[in-house]
VODREN-813386 format. One record per residue: x, y, z of N, C-alpha, C in turn. Coordinates in steps of 0.02 Angstrom, whole numbers, padded with zeros to 5 digits, always signed. Layout:
N
XYZXYZXYZ
...
This chain:
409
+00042-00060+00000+00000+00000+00000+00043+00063+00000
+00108+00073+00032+00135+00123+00048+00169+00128-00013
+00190+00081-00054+00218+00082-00109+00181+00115-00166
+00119+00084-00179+00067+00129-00220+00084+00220-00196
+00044+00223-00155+00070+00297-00131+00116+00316-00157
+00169+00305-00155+00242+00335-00186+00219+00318-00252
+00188+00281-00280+00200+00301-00353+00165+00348-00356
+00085+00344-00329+00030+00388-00343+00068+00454-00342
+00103+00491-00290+00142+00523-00266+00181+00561-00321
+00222+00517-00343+00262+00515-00374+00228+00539-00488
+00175+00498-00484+00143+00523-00536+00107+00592-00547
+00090+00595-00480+00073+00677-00474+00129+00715-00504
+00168+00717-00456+00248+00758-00479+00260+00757-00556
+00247+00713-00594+00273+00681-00647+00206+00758-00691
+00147+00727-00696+00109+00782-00722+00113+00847-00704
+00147+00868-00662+00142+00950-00615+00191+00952-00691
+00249+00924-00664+00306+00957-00698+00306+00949-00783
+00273+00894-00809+00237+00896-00875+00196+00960-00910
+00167+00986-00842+00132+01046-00881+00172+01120-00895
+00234+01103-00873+00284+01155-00851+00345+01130-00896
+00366+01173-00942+00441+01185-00975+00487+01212-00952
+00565+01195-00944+00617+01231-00945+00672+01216-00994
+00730+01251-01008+00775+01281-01052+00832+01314-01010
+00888+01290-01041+00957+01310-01030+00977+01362-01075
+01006+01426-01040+01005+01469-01071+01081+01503-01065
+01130+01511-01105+01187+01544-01077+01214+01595-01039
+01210+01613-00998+01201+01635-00942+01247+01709-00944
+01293+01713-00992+01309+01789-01032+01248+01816-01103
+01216+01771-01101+01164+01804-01183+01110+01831-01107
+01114+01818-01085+01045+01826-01037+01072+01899-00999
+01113+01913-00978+01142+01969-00976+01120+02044-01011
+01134+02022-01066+01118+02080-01146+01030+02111-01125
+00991+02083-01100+00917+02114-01106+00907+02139-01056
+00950+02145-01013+00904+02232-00951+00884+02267-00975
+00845+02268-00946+00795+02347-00951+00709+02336-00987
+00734+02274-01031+00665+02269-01088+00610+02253-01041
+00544+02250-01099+00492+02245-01058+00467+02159-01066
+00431+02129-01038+00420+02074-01026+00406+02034-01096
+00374+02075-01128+00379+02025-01209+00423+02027-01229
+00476+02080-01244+00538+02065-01253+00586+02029-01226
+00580+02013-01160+00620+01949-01134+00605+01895-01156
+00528+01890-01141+00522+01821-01164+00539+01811-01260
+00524+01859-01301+00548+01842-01353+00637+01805-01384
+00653+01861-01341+00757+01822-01332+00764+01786-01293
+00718+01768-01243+00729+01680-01201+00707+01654-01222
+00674+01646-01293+00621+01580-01335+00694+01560-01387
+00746+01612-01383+00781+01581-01434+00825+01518-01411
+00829+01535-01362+00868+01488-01294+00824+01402-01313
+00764+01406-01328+00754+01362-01362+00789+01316-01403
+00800+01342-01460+00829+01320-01525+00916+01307-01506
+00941+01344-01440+00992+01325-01432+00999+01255-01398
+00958+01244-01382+00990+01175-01321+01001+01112-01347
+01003+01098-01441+01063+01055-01441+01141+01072-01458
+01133+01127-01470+01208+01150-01468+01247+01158-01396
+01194+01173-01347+01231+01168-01274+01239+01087-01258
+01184+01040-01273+01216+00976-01257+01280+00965-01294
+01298+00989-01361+01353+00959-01396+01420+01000-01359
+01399+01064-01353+01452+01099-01319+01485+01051-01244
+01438+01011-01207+01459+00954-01169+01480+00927-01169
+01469+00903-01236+01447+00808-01245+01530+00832-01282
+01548+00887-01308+01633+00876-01328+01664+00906-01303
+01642+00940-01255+01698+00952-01175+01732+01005-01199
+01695+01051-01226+01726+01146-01267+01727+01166-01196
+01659+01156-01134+01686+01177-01083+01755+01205-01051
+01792+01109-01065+01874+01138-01037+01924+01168-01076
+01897+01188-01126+01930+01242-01191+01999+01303-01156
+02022+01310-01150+02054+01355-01120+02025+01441-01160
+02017+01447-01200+02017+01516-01254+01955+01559-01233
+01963+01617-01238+01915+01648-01201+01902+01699-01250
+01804+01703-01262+01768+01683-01242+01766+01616-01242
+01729+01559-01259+01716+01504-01242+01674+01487-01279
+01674+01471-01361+01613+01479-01409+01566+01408-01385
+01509+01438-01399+01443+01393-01368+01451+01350-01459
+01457+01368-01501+01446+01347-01572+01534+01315-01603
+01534+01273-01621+01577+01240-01650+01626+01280-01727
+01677+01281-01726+01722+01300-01782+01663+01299-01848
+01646+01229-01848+01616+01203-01901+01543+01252-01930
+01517+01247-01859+01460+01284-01867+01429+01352-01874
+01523+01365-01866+01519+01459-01871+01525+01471-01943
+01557+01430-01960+01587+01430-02066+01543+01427-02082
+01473+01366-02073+01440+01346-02121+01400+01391-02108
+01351+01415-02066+01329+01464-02047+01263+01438-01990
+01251+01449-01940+01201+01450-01893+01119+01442-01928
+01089+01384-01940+01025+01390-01973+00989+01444-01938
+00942+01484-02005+00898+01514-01954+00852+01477-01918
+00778+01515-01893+00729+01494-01849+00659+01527-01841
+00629+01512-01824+00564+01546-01827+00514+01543-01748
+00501+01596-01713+00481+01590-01640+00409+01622-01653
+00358+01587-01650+00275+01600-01690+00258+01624-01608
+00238+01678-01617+00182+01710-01582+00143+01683-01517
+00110+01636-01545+00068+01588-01522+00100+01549-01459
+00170+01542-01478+00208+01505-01419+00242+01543-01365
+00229+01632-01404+00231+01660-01329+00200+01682-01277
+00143+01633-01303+00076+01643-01244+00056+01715-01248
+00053+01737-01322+00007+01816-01328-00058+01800-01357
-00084+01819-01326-00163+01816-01359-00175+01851-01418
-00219+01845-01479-00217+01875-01531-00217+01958-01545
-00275+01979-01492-00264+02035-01496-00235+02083-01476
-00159+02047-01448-00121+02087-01432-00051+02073-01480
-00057+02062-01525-00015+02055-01583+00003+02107-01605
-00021+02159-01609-00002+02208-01635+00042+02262-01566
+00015+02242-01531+00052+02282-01468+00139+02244-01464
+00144+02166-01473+00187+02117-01465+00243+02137-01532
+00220+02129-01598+00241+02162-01658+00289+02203-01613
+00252+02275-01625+00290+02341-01602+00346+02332-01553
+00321+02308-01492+00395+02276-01442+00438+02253-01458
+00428+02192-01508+00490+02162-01559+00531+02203-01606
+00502+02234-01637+00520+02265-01703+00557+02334-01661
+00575+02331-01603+00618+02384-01548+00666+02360-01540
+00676+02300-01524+00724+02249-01505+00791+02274-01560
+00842+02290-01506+00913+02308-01548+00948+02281-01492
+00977+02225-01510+01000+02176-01455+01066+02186-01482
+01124+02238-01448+01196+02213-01455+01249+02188-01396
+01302+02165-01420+01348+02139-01391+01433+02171-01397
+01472+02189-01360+01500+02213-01354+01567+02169-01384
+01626+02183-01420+01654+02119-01460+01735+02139-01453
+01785+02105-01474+01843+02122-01467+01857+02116-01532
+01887+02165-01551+01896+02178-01669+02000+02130-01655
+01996+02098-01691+02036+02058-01715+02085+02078-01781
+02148+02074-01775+02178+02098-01824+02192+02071-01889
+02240+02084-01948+02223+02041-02005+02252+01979-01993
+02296+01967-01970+02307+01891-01951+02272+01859-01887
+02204+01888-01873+02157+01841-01817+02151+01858-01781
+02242+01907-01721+02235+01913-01669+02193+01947-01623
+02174+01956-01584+02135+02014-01523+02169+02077-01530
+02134+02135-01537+02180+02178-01518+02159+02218-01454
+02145+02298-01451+02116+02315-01385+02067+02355-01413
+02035+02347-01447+01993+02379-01471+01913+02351-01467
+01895+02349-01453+01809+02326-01445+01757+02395-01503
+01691+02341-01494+01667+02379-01536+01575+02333-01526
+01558+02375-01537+01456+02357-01535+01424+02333-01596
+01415+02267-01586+01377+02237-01654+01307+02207-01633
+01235+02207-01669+01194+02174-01664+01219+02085-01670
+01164+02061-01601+01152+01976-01595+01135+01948-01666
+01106+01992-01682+01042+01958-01739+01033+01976-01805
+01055+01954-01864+01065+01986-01918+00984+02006-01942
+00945+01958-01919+00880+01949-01920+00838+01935-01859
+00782+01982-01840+00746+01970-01791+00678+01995-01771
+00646+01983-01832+00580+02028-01853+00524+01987-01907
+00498+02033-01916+00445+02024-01972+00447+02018-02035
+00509+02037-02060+00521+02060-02116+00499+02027-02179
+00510+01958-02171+00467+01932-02230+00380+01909-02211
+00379+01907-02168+00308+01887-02132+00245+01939-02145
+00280+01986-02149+00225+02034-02145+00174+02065-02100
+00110+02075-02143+00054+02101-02079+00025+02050-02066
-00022+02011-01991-00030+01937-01983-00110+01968-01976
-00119+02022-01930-00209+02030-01898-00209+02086-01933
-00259+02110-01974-00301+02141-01987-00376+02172-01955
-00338+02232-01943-00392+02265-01870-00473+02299-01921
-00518+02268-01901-00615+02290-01941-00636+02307-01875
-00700+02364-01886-00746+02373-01836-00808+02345-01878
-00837+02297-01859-00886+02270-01881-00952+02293-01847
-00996+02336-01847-01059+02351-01796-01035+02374-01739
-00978+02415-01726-00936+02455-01670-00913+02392-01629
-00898+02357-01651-00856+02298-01629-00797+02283-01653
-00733+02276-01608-00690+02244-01639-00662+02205-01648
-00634+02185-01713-00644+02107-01735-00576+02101-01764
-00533+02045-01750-00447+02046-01781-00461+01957-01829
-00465+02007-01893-00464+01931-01970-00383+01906-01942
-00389+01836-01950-00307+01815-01946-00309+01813-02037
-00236+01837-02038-00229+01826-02110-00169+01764-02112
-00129+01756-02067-00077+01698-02073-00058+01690-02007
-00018+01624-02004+00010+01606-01937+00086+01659-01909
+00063+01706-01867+00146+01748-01881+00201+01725-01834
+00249+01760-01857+00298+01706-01829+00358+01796-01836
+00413+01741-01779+00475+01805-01790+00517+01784-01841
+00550+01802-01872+00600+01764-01902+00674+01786-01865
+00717+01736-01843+00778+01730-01816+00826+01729-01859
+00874+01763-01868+00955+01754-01888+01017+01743-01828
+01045+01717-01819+01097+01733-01777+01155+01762-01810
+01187+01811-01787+01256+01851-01832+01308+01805-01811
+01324+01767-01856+01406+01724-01856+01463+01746-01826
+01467+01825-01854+01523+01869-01834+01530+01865-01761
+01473+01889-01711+01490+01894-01659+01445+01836-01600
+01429+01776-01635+01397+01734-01589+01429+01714-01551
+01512+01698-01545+01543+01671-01483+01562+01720-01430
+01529+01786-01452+01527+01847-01388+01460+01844-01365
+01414+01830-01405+01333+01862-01373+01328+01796-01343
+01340+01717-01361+01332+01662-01327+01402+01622-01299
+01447+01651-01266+01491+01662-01241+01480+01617-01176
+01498+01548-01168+01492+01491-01120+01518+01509-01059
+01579+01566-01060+01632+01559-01021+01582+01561-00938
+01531+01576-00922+01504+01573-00863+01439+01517-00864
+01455+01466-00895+01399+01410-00898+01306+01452-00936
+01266+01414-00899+01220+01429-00925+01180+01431-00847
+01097+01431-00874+01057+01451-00807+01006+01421-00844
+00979+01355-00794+00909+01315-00819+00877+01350-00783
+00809+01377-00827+00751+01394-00795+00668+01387-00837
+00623+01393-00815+00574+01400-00824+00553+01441-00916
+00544+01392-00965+00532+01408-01015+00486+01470-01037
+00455+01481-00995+00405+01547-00995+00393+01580-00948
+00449+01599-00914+00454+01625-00855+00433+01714-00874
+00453+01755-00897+00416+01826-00899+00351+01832-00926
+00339+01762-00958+00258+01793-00991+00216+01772-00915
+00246+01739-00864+00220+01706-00824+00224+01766-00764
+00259+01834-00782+00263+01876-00725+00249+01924-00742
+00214+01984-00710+00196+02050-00722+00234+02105-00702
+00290+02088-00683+00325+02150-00669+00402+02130-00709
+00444+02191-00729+00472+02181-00795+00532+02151-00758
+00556+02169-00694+00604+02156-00653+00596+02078-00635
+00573+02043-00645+00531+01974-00614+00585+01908-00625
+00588+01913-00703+00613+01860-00739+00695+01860-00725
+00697+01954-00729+00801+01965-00737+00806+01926-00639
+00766+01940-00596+00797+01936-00542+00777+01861-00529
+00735+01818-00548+00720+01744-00554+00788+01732-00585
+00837+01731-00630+00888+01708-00683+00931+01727-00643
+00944+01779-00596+01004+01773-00551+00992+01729-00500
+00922+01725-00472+00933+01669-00397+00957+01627-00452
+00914+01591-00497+00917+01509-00518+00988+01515-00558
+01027+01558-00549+01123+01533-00587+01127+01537-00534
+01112+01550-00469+01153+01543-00408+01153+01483-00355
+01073+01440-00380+01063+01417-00353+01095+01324-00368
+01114+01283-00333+01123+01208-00342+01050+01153-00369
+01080+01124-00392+01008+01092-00429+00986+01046-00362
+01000+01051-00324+01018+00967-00263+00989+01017-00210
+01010+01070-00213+00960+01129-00152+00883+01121-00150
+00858+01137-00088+00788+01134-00079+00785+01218-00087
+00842+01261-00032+00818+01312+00003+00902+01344+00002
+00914+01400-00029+00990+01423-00005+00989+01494-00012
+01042+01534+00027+01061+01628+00026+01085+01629-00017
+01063+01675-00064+01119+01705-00099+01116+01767-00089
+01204+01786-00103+01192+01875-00069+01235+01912-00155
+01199+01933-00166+01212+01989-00224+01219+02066-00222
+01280+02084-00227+01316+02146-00223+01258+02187-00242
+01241+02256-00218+01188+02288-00237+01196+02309-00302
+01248+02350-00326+01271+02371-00385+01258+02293-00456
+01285+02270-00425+01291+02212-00478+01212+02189-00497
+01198+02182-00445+01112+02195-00467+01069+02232-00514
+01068+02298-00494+01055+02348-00543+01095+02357-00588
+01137+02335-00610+01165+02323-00683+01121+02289-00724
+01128+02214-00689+01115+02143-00728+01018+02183-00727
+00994+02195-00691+00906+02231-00696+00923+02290-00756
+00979+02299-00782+00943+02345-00814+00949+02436-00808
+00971+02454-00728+00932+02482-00718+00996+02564-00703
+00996+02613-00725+01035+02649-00728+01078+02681-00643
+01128+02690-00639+01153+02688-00594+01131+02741-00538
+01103+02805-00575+01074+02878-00540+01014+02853-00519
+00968+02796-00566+00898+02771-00544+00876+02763-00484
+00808+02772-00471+00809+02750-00399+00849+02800-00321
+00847+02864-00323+00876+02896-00285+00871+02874-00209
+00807+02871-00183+00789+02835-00151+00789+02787-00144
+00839+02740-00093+00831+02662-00101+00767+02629-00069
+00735+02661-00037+00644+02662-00021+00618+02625-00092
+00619+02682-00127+00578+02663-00188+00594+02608-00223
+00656+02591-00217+00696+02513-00267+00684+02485-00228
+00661+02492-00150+00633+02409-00129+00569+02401-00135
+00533+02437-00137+00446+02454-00142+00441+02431-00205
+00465+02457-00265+00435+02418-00333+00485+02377-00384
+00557+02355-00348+00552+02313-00374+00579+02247-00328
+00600+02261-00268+00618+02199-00210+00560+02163-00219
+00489+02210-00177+00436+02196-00133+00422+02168-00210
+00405+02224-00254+00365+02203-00314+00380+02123-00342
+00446+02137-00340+00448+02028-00368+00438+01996-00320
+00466+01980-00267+00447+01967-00223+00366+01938-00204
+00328+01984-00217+00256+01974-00229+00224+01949-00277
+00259+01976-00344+00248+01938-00400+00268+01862-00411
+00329+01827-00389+00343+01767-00364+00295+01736-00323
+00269+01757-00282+00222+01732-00212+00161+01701-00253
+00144+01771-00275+00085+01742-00357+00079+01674-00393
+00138+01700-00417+00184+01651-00470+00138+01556-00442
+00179+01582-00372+00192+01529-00337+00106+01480-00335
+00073+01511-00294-00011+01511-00286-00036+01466-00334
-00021+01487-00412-00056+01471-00449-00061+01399-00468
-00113+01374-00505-00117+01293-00515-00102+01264-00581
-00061+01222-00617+00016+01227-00559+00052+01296-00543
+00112+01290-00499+00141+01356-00506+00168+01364-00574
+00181+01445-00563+00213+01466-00625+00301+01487-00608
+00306+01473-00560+00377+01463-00535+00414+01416-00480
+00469+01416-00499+00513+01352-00465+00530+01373-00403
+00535+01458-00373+00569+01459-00329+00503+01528-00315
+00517+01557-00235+00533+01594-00214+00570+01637-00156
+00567+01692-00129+00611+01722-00088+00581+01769-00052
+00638+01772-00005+00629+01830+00058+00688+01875+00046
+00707+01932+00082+00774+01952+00084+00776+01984+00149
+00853+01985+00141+00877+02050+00202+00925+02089+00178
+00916+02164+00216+00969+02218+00190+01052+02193+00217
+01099+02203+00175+01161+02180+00204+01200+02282+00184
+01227+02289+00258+01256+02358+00254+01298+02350+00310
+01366+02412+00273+01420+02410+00311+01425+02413+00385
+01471+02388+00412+01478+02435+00506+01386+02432+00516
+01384+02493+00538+01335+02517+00583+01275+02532+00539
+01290+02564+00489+01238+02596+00436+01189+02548+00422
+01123+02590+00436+01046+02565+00398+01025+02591+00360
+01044+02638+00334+01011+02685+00294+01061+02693+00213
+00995+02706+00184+01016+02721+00099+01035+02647+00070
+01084+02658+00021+01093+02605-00027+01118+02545-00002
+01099+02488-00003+01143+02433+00052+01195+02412+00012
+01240+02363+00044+01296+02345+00011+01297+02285-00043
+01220+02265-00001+01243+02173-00030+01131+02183-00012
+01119+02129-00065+01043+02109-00049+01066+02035-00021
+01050+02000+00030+01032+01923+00038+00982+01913+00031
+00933+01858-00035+00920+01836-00065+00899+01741+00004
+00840+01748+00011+00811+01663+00064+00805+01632+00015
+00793+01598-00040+00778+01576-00078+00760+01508-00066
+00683+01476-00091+00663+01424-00092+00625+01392-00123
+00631+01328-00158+00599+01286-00206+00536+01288-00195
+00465+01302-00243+00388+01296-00222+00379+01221-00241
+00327+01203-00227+00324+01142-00244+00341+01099-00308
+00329+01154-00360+00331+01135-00428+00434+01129-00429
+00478+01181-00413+00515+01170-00394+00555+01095-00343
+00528+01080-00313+00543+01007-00281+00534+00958-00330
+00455+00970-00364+00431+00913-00400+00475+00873-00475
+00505+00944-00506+00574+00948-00532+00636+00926-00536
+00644+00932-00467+00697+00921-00431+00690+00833-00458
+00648+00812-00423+00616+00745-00424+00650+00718-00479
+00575+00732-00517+00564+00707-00562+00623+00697-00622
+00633+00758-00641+00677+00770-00687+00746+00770-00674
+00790+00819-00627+00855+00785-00609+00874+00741-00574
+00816+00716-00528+00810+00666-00476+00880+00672-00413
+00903+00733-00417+00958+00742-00378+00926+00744-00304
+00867+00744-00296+00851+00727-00216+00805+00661-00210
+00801+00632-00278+00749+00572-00246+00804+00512-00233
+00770+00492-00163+00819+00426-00151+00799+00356-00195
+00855+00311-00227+00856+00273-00274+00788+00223-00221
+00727+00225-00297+00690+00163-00250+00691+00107-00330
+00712+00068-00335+00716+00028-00377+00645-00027-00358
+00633-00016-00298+00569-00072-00289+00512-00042-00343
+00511+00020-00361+00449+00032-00413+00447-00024-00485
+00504-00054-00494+00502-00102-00522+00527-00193-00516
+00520-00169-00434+00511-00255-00424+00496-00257-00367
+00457-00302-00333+00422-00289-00263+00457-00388-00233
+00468-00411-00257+00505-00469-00221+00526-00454-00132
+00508-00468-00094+00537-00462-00031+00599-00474-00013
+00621-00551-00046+00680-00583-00032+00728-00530-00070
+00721-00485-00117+00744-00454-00165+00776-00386-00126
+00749-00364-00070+00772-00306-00023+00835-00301+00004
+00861-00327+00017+00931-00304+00046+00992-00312-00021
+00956-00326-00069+01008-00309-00146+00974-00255-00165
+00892-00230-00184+00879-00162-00195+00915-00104-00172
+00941-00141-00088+00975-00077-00063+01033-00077-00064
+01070-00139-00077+01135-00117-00113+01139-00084-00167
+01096-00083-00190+01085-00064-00281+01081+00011-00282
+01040+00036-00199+01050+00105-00204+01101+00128-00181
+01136+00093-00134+01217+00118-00123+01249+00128-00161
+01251+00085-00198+01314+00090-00274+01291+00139-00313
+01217+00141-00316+01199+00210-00368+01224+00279-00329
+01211+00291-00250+01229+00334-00230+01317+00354-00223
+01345+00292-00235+01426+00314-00225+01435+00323-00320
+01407+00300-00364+01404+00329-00429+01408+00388-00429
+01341+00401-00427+01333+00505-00428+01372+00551-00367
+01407+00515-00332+01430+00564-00299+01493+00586-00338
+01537+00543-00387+01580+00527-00402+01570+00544-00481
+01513+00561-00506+01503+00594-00571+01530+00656-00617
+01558+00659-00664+01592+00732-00675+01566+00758-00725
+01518+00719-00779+01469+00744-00810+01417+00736-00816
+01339+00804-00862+01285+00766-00856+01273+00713-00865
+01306+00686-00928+01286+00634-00949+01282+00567-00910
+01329+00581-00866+01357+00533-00822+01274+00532-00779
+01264+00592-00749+01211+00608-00687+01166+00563-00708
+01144+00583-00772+01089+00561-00823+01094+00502-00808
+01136+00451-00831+01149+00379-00852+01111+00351-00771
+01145+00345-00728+01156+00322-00668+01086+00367-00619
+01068+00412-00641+01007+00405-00605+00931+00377-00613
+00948+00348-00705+00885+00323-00732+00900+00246-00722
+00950+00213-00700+00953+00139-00684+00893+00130-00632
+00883+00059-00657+00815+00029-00584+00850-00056-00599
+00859-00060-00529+00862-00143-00507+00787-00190-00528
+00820-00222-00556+00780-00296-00572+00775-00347-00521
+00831-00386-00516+00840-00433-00501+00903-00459-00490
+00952-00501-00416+00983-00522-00403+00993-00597-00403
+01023-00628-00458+01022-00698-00456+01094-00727-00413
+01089-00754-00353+01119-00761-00314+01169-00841-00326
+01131-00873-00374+01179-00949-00407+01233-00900-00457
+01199-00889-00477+01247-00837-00555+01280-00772-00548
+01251-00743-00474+01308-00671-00469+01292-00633-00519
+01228-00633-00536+01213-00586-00592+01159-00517-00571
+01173-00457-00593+01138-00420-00554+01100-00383-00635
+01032-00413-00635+00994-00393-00681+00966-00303-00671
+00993-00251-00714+00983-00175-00717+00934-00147-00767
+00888-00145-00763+00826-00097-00800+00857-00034-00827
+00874-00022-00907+00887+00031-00950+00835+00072-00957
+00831+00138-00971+00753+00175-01003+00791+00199-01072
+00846+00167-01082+00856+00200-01147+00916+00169-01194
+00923+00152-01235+00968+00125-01272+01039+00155-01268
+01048+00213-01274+01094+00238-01265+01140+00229-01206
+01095+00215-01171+01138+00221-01087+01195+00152-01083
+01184+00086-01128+01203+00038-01130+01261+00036-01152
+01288+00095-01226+01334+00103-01221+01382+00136-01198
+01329+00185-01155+01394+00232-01125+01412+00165-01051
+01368+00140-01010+01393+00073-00990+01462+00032-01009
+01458+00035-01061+01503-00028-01088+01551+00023-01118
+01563+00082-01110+01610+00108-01138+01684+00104-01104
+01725+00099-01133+01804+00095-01100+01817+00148-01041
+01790+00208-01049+01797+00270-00999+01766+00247-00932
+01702+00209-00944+01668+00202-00887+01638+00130-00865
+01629+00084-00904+01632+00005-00886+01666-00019-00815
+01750+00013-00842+01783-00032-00762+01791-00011-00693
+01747+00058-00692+01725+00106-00634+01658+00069-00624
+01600+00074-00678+01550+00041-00639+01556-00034-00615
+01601-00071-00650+01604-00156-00642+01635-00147-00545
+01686-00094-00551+01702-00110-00479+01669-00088-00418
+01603-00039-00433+01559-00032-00403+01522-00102-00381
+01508-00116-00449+01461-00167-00438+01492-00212-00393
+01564-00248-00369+01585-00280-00347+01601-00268-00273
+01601-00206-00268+01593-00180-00198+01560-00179-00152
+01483-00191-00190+01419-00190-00151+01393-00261-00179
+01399-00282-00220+01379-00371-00204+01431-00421-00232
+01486-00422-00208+01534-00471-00204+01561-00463-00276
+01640-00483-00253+01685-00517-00303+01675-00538-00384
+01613-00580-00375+01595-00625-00428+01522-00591-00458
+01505-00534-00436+01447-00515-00466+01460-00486-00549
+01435-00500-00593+01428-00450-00650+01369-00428-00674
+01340-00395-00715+01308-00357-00749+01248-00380-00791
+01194-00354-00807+01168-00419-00840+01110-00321-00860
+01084-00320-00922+01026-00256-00948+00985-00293-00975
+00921-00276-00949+00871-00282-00977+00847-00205-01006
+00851-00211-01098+00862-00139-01144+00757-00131-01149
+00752-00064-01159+00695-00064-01192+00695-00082-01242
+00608-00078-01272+00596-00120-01341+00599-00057-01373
């Protein structure tokens, strides 16, 4: 019975977080949009989309430990041939039709640049920098007009004339500055500003969640005040009054998160409290440092769960309930747990947290392992990592144990 529960439990979690998207986003491109207003964020975090198999490949071939700085998110290869374009339709930024034309106008503002280092005729860096647009393309331009505004009987009525859409370019020239790895990336919530009403919401959500550990329930972070109002956007004279910068935009997200939070499901992973951090003695005026309480809402835990599983403890009984079978299930989670502690990539995390125990055949020393995916079998059996897991396995059920997959169909 208690077992049901945990799945029941457990399937809940599974649909919360089903109804909810997130996206890895490079965590210097995310930088570039202070100040914009909420459709405009979400329009340049939809592109973050289209990036995330180039961030798995950026992994999966270890450009990470690149020494060269910046740190191109895009491959030699892929800078020559050229970056396909893309297309980010309307519809998927959760605007309602008749506000298309308000959405249009916000876009067609968008002058997204990046700041670049000019290179001399033989390649090198020199000291010279210089301001180029992200986007060679990032508009309407072939798309056209989509709604057509009639008053029909003093009513108004929007004809769709086509499905509209943005059209995306990325500029080759300077993509390994505007998507510039050198500070990782920041998973968050795929529609996180259309999901908030205040414009400050999303920039200050993208600093907790790069600050935060995926394995955290609840952690401080304390962010330099200045550095703050940069990354917001927000001009340095702004805000004379530090009264007023906590009133509409501390309290304001703050509240707007709380919201967030409420709703069914939530519309965010986290929220927060803060405290003023100021020098010596001083309470008054600009503080030095914001600390940032920060804590997972449910949908946040459920996440956690579900998807990185970095807090669920290994229950392999969801796929075998044998009694006699218990004290190898729980070796099975030992060895998984001295795995991931000992992990140095996702892929690795990945592999080893989707294993489930089968079965221990105790004549044969065979320890039967439930795959969810084909792939995982050979990173298993691969030379890098085979004679690390074989000696796991031997650690926690003897000498003579080996390996045995049962693959999906």
């Amino acid at each position: 019975m208690a077992q049901t529960d945990k799945q029941q439990q457990l399937a809940l979690m599974q649909q919360m977080v089903a109804q909810r998207s997130w996206v890895k986003t490079p965590w210097n491109y995310t930088k570039l949009s202070g100040g914009m207003s909420l459709i405009q964020q979400q329009a340049l975090l939809m592109v973050s989309e289209h990036l995330q198999g180039y961030i798995r490949k950026f992994y999966e071939l270890k450009l990470d430990k690149a020494r060269n700085t910046p740190k191109s998110l895009f491959t030699e290869h892929v800078l020559r041939e050229g970056i396909p374009p893309f297309r980010i339709y309307l519809q998927d930024l959760g605007i309602e039709p008749s506000n298309y034309g308000a959405a249009r106008k916000a876009i067609d503002e968008i002058n997204l640049q990046v700041e670049y280092t000019v290179t001399d005729e033989q390649g090198q860096p020199t000291d010279k920098t210089e301001l180029a647009n992200v986007f060679t393309t990032f508009g309407f331009e072939k798309t056209g007009d989509y709604y057509h505004y009639t008053n029909k009987e003093g009513k108004a009525d929007y004809t769709k004339m086509q499905q509209p859409y943005i059209d995306v370019k990325i500029n080759p020239d300077v993509a390994i500055w505007a998507f510039n790895m050198q500070d990782g990336y920041v998973n968050h919530l795929k529609m996180i500003a259309m999901y908030s009403t205040k414009r400050s919401t999303p920039r200050i959500y993208l600093m907790l969640m790069k600050r935060m550990r995926k394995e955290q329930t609840a952690a401080d972070v304390r962010i330099p005040f200045g550095e703050l109002k940069e990354y917001l956007g927000i001009a340095p004279n702004a805000y004379p009054m530090f009264r007023s910068f906590k009133q509409k935009v501390l309290d304001a997200v703050q509240q707007d998160l709380q919201r967030m939070a409420r709703e069914v499901p939530p519309q965010t992973d986290i929220t927060f409290t803060y405290d003023l951090c100021y020098p010596g003695r001083r309470k008054m005026g600009d503080p030095e440092a914001i600390l940032f309480h920060v804590e997972r809402t449910s949908l946040g835990m459920a996440y956690g769960i579900v998807v990185s599983k970095a807090r669920l403890p290994i229950e392999p009984d969801m796929f075998a309930t044998d009694p006699q079978q218990q004290p190898y299930r729980d070796a099975f989670g030992r060895m998984m747990a001295d795995l991931l502690s000992v992990a140095k990539t996702e892929q690795g995390r990945e592999v080893f947290q989707s294993l489930r125990f089968e079965h221990y055949d105790e004549t044969r020393h065979t320890v039967l392992v439930q795959l969810t995916d084909k792939r995982h079998y050979d990173f298993l059996e691969s030379p890098a990592v085979q004679p690390h897991y074989i000696a796991a396995l031997r650690r926690h059920f003897g000498d003579d144990a080996v390996p045995l997959y049962r693959l999906p169909k």
